[in-house]
C-alpha positions as MATLAB code, in Angstrom:
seq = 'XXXXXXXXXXXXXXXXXXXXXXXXXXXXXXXXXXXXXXXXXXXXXXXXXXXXXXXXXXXXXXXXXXXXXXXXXXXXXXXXXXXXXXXXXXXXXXXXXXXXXXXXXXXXXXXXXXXXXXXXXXXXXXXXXXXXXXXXXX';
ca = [
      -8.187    4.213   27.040;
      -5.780    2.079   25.288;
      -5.719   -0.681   28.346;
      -9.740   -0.706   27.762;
      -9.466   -1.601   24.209;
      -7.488   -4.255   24.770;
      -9.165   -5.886   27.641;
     -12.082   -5.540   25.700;
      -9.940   -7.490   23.083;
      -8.636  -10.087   25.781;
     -12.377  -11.328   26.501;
     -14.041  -11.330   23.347;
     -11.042  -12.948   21.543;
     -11.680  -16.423   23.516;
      -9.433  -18.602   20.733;
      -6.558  -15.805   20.800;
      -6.767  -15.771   17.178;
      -6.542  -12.087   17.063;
      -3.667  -11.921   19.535;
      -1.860  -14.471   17.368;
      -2.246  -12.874   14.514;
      -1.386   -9.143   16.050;
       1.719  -11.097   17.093;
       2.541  -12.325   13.438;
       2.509   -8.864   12.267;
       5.029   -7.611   14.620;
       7.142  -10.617   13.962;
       7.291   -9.578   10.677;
       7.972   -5.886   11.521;
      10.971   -7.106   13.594;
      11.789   -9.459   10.300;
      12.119   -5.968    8.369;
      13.991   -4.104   10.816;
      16.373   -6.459   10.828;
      20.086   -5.001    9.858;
      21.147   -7.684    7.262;
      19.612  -10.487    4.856;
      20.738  -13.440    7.060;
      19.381  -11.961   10.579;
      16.159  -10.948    8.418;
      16.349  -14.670    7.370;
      16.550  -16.142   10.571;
      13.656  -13.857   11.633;
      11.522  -15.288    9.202;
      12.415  -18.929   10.029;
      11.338  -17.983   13.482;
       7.820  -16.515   12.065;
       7.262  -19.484   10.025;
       8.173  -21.576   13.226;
       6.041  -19.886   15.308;
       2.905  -19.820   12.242;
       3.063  -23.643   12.654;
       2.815  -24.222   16.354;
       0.372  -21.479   16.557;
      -2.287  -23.304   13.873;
      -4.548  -20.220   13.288;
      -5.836  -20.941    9.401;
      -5.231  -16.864    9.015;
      -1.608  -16.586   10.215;
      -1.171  -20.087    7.883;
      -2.477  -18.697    5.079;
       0.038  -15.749    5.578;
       3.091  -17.818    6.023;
       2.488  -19.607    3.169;
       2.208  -16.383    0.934;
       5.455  -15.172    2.404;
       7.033  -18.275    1.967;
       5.900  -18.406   -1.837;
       7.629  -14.458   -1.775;
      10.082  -15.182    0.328;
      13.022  -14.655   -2.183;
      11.511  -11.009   -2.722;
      10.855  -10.375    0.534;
      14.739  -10.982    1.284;
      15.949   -9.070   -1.549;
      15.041   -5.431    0.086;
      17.915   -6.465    2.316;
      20.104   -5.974   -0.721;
      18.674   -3.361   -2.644;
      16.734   -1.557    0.339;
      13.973   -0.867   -2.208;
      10.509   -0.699   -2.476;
       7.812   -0.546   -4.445;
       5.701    1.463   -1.911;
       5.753    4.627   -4.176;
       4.599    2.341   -6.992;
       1.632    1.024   -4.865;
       0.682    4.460   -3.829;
       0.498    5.764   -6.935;
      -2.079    2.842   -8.375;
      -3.944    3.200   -5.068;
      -4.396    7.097   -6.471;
      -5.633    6.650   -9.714;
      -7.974    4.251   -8.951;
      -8.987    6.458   -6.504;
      -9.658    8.833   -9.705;
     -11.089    6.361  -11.705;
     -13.835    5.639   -8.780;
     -14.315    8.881   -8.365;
     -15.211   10.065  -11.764;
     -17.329    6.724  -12.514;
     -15.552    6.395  -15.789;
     -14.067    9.089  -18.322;
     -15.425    8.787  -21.708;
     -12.023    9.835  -23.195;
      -8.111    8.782  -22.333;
      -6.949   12.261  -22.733;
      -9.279   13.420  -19.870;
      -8.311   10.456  -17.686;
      -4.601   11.439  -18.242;
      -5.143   15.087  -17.952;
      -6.695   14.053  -14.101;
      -4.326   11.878  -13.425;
      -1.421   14.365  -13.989;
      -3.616   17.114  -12.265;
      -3.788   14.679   -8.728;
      -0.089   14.206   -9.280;
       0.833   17.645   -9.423;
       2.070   18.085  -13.033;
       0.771   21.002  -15.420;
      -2.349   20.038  -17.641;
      -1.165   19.736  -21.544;
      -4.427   21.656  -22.262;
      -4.046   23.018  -26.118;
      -4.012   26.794  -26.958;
      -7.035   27.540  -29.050;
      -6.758   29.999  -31.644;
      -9.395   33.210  -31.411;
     -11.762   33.577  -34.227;
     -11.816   37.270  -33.718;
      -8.987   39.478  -31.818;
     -10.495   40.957  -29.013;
      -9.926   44.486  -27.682;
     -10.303   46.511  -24.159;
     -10.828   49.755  -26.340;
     -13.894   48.571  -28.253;
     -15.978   46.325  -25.754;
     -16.172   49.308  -23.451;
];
């Protein structure tokens, strides 16, 4: 199934542009599995290398935004951190925020956002009017 899709790929894809830019993105995996800043640096001197000689405007445009990042990019080699769990949670409450189509109040906005996240709604206790009893509604 898999070979289909890709010969499929091979003939429609007559200027290789989405080859070359399948192969940028696993140049850039290998870039990220690399085991230290300097062979992750030397990775990415081969990408940009290879973005040059390869002259699809795409995988250009790409190498030029990691070049602009590239200090970031090489500081998870230091830090190993990520902001994935940052993303993930904007990428959720605008997910909320479409799916409501708008909240007239903040509170409620909050209250769903904490609901999707899996914390307790601050709902406030409201105080009875009357008491109410098993004995005399029966």
């Amino acid at each position: 199934m898999l070979a289909k899709i890709f010969d499929r790929l091979r003939a429609a894809d007559t200027d290789d542009e989405v080859a070359a830019a399948w192969i940028a993105v696993d140049l850039l995996r290998r870039m990220y599995q690399a085991p230290d800043r300097g062979t992750a640096h030397r990775r990415l001197v081969a990408f940009y290398e290879w973005a040059v000689e390869v002259e699809v405007d795409e995988v250009l445009r790409l190498a030029k935004t990691i070049d602009t990042w590239q200090d970031e990019v090489l500081a998870f080699f230091d830090t190993r951190a990520s902001n994935a769990p940052t993303e993930s949670a904007n990428v959720k409450i605008k997910s909320i925020r479409r799916a409501a189509r708008g909240f007239r109040n903040c509170g409620n906005y909050a209250a769903r956002i904490r609901l999707h996240a899996g914390q307790p709604r601050r709902v406030p206790t409201t105080t009875r009017i009357r008491s109410y009893s098993f004995t005399t509604a029966a």
